[in-house]
VEXDREN-2710 file (C-alpha; in Angstrom, 1 decimal):
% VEXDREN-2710
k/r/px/py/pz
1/UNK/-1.4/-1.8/12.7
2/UNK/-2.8/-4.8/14.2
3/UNK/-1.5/-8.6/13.3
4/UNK/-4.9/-8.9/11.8
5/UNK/-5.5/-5.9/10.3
6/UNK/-8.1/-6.3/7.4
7/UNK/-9.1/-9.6/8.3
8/UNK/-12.8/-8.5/9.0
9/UNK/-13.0/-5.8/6.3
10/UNK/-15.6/-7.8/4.1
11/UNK/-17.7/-8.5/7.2
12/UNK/-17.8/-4.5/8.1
13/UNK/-18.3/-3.5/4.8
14/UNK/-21.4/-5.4/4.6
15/UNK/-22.5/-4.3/7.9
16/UNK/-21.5/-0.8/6.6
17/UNK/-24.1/-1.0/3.0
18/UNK/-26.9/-1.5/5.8
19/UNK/-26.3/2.1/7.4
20/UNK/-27.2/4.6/5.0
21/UNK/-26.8/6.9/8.1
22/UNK/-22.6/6.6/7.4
23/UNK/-20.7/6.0/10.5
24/UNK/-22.4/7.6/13.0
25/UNK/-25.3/4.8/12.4
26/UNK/-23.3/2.7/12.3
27/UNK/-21.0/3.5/15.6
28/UNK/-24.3/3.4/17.2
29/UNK/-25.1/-0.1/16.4
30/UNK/-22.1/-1.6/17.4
31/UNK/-22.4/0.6/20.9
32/UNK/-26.1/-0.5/20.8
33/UNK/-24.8/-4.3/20.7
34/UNK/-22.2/-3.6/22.9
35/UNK/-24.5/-2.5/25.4
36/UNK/-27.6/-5.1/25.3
37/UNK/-24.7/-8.2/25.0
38/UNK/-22.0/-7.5/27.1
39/UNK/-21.2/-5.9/30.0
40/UNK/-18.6/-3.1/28.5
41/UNK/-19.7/0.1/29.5
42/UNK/-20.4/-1.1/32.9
43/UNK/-18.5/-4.0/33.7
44/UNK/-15.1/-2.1/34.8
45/UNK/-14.5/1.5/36.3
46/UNK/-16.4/4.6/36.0
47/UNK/-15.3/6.3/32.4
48/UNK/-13.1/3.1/31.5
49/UNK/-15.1/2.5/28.4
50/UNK/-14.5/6.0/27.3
51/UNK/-10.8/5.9/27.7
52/UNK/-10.7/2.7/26.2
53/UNK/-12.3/4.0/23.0
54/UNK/-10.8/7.1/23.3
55/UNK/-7.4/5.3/23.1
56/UNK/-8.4/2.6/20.2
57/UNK/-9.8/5.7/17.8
58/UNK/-6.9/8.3/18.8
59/UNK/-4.6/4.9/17.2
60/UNK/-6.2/4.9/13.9
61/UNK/-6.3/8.6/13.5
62/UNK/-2.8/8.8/14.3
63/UNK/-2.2/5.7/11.3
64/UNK/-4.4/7.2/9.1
65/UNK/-3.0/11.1/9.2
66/UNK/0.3/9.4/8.6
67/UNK/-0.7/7.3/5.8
68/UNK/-2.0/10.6/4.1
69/UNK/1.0/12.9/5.4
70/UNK/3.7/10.2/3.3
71/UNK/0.8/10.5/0.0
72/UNK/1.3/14.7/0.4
73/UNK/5.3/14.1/0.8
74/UNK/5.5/11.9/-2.4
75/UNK/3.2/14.3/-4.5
76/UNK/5.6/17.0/-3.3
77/UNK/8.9/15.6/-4.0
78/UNK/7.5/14.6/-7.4
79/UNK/6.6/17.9/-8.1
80/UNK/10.1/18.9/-7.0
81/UNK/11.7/16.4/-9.7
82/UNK/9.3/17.3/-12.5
83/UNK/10.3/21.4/-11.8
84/UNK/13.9/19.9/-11.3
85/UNK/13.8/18.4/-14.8
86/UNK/12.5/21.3/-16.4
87/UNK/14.8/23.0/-15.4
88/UNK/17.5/21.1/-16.2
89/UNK/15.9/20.8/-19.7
90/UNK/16.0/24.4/-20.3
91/UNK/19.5/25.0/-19.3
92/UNK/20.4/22.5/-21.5
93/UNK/18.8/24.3/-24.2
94/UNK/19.8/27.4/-23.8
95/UNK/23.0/26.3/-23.9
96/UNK/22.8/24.4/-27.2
97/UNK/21.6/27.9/-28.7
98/UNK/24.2/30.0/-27.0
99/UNK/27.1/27.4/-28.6
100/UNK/25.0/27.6/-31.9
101/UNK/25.2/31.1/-32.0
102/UNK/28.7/31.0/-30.7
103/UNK/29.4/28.9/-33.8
104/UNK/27.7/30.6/-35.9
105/UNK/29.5/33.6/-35.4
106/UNK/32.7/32.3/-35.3
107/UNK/32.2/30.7/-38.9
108/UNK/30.9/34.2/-40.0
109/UNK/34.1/36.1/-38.6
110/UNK/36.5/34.0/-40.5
111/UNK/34.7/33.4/-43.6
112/UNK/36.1/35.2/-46.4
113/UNK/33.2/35.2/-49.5
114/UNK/33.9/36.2/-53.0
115/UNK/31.2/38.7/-54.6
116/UNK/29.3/36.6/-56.0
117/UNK/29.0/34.3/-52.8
118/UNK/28.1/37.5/-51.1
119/UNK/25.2/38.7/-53.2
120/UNK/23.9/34.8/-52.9
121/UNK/23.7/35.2/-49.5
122/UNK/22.2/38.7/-49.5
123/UNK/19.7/37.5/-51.8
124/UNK/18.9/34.7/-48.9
125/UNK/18.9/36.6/-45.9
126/UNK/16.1/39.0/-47.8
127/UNK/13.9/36.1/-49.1
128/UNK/14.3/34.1/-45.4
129/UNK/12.9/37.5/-44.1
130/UNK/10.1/38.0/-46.0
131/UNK/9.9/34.5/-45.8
132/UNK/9.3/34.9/-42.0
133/UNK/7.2/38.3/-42.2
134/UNK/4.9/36.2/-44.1
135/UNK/4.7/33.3/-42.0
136/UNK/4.9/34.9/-39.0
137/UNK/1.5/36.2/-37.5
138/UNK/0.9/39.4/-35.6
139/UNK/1.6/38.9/-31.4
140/UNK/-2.8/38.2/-31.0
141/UNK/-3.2/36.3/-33.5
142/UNK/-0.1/34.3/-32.7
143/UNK/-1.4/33.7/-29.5
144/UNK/-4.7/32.5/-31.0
145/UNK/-2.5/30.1/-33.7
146/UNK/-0.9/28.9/-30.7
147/UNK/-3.3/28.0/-28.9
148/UNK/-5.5/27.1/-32.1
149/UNK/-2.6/24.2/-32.5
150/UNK/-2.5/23.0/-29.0
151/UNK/-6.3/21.8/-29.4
152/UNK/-5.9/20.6/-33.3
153/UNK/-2.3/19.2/-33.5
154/UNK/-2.3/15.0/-33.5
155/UNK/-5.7/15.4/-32.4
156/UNK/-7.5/12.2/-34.0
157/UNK/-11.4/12.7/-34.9
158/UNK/-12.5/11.2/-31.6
159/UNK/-10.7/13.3/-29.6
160/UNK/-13.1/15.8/-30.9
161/UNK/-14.4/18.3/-28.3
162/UNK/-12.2/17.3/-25.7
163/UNK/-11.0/18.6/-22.6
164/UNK/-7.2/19.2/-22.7
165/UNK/-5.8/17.8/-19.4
166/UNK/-4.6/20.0/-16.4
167/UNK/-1.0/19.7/-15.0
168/UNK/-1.8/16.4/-13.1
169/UNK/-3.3/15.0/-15.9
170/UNK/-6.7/15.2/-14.7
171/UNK/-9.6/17.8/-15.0
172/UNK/-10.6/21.3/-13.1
173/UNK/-14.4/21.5/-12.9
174/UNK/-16.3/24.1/-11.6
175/UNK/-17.2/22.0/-8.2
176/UNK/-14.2/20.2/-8.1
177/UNK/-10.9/19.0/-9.5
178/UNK/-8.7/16.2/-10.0
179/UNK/-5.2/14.3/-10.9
180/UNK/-4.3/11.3/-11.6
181/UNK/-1.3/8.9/-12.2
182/UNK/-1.1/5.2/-13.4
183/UNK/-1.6/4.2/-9.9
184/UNK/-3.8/6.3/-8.4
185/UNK/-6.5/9.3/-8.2
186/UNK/-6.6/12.1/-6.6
187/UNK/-9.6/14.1/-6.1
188/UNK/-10.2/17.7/-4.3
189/UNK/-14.0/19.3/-3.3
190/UNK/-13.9/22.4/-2.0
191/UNK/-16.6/23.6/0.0
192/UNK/-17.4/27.6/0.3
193/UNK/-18.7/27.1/4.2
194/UNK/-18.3/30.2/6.9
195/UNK/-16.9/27.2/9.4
196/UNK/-13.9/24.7/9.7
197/UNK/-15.8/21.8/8.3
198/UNK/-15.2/18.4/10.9
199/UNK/-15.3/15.2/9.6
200/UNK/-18.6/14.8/10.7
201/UNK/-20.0/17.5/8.2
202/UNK/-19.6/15.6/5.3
203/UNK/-20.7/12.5/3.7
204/UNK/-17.8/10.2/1.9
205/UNK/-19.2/6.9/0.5
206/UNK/-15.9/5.0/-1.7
207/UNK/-17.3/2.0/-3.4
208/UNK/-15.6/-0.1/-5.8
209/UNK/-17.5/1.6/-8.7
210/UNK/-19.6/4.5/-7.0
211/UNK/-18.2/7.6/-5.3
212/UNK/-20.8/9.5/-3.1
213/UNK/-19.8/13.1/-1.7
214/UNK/-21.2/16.1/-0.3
215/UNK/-22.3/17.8/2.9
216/UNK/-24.6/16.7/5.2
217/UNK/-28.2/17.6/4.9
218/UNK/-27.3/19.2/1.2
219/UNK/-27.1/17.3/-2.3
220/UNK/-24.0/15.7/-3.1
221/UNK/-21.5/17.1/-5.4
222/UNK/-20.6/14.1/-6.7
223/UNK/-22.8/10.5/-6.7
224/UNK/-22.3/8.4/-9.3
225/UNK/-20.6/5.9/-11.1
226/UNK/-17.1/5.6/-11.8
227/UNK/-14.7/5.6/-14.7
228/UNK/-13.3/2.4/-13.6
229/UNK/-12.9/0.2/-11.0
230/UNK/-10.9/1.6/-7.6
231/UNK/-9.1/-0.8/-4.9
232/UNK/-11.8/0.1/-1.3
233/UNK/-9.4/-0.9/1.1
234/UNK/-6.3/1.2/0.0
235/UNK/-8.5/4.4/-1.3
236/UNK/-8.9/6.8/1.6
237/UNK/-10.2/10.2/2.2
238/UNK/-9.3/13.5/4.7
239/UNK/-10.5/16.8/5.0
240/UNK/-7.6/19.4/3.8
241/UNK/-9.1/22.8/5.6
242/UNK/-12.8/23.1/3.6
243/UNK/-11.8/20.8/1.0
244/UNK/-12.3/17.0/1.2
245/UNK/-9.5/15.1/-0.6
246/UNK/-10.1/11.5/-2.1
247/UNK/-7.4/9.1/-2.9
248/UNK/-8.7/6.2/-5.0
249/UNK/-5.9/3.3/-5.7
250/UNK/-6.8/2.2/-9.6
251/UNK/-7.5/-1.3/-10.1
252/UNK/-6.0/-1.2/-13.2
253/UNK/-2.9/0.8/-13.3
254/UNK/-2.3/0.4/-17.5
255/UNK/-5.0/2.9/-18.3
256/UNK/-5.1/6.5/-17.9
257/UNK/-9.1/7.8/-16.4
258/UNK/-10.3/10.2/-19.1
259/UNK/-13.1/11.3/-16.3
260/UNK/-13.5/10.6/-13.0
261/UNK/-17.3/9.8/-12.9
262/UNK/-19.4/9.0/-16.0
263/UNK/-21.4/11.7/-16.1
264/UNK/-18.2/14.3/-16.3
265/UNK/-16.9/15.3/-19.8
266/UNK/-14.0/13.6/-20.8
267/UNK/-10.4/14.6/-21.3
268/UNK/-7.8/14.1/-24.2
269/UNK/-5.9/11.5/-23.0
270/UNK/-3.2/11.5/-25.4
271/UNK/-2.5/14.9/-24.5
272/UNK/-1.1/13.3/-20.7
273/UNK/2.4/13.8/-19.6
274/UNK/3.5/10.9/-18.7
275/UNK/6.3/12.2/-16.5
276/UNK/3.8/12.8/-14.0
277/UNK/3.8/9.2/-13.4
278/UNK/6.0/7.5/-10.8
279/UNK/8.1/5.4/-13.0
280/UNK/9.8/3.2/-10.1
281/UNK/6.2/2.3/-9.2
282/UNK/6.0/0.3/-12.3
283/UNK/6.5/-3.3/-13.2
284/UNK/9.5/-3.6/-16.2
285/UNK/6.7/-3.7/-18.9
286/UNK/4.8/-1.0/-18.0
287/UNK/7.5/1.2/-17.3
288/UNK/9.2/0.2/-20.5
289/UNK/5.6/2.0/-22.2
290/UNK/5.4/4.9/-20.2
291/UNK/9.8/5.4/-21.0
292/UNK/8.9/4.8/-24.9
293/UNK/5.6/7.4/-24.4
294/UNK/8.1/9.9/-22.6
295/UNK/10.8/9.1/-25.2
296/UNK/8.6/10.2/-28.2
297/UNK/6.9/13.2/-26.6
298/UNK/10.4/14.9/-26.2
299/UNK/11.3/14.1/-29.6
300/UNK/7.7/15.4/-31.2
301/UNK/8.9/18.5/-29.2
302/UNK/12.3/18.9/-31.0
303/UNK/10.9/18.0/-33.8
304/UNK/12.8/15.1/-34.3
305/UNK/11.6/11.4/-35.0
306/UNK/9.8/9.0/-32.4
307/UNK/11.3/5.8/-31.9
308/UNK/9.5/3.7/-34.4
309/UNK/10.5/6.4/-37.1
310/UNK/14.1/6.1/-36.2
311/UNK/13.9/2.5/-36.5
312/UNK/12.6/2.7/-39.9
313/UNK/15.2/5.5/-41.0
314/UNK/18.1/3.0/-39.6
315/UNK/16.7/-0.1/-41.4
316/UNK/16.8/2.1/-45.0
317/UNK/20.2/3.3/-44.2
318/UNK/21.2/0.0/-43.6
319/UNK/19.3/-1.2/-46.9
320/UNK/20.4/1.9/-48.8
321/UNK/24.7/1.1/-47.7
322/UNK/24.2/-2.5/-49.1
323/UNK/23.1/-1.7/-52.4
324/UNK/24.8/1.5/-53.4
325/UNK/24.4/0.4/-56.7
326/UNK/21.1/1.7/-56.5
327/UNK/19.8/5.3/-57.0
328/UNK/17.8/6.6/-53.9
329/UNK/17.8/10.7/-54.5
330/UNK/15.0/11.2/-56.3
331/UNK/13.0/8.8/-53.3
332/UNK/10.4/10.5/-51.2
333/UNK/10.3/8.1/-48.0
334/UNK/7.5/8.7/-45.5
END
């Protein structure tokens, strides 16, 4: 990029409000000045304004499909860890079952249990099981329990009604979809066309609080007012096949969008995943948040206690082992 590189943004983004045509309005302007005040398109050789402009726009197209090439890479070797980490999570279980059972069996093998032990144990084993036949639903309406409790469980009474987040944390809608992490936004319009749409096709208008997006000559899919506030000079758009993708760069990178314009219906965004988040992106106290959100979703999972729970458990053993002169089994603690 050029040594002064953004050093006229504000003065061609003003100039760029008065074209409601887009860019080919205003290219034509700055040709149209170009051509009653100076002497460029004839002043040197036949065709050397062509080249010339030819060679200056082939420059930023090069920048600008290698700016978005590095966003695709990053998405993809995020996606690689995340799967990475999955799997590495299910191995590990799996094998804390396999020694479980491995236990378990051992314990039974060498266990010698007088007859009265025995008929305890048989009396366990047949109330656990008719326990669990109880308990457990039939395979539909397990299914429909399931999925009953991902909409209903820890779901506070605003979160009422909605939407649960897709994998990247954002929101499939029938026009178009999105992700998001804490930095940034990442939106993708598909458009059902019988030609390879050309940048010239579409209409992409990224203001600081407005996003504007369609084809040209048809209604937008999307105009309207933002969720928040979106950095103009680092959000950038390309056309992916018939889809246009829009990166928007989040002025503020502490909050999670729960919709990307107001008029879309929101998502649950307690429901995120954190992980999806590039934590070396962060500043120490934000990633310290996002490691205590990711620290307490795994342990909700295992059913085990988040970190402010454990806290609490060690400060009452701690109380509870200097006064054992004092009685704490009949104590419910929450």
């Amino acid at each position: 990029m050029s040594a002064d590189d953004g050093k006229f943004d504000p003065v061609l983004f003003s100039l760029a409000e008065q074209h409601p045509g887009g860019v080919p309005e205003l290219l034509a302007t700055i040709a149209g000045f170009l051509n009653r005040k100076t002497d460029f398109f004839v002043g040197g050789d036949a065709g050397e304004w062509e080249k010339l402009v030819l060679k200056i726009f082939r420059k930023e197209a090069a920048l600008a499909q290698e700016v978005a090439r590095k966003k695709r890479e990053e998405r993809e070797q995020a996606e690689r860890r995340r799967a990475e980490t999955r799997r590495k999570k299910e191995e590990e279980e799996r094998r804390e079952r396999e020694k479980a059972e491995d236990q378990s069996a051992a314990a039974a093998a060498i266990t010698e249990l007088t007859d009265a032990e025995a008929e305890k144990m048989q009396r366990e084993l047949e109330d656990a099981k008719k326990n669990k036949e109880v308990k457990e639903p039939a395979p539909a309406a397990a299914a429909a329990e399931e999925e009953k409790t991902e909409k209903d469980d820890d779901e506070e009474p605003e979160d009422k009604g909605k939407l649960k987040p897709n994998r990247g944390n954002g929101c499939d809608l029938e026009k178009y979809s999105w992700t998001q992490t804490l930095q940034e936004l990442e939106l993708r319009v598909p458009f059902d066309v019988k030609f390879t749409l050309k940048a010239k096709d579409v209409v992409v208008s990224i203001q600081r609080k407005s996003l504007k997006v369609g084809l040209k000559g048809h209604p937008p899919v999307i105009d309207g007012a933002l969720h928040g506030e979106v950095k103009m000079e680092e959000s950038l758009w390309h056309l992916d096949k018939n889809s246009v993708v829009v990166t928007l760069d989040k002025v503020n990178q502490m909050n999670w969008w729960e919709k990307l314009v107001l008029t879309d219906p929101p998502i649950n965004t307690r429901k995120i995943n954190p992980e999806s988040s590039k934590l070396s992106d962060l500043d120490g106290q934000t990633r310290g948040i996002v490691e205590k959100m990711m620290f307490d979703q795994r342990q909700k999972e295992m059913g085990l206690p988040t970190s402010d729970e454990q806290k609490k458990q060690d400060v009452l053993k701690k109380f509870m082992t200097q006064h054992p002169e004092m009685d704490f089994s009949n104590c419910k603690f929450n």
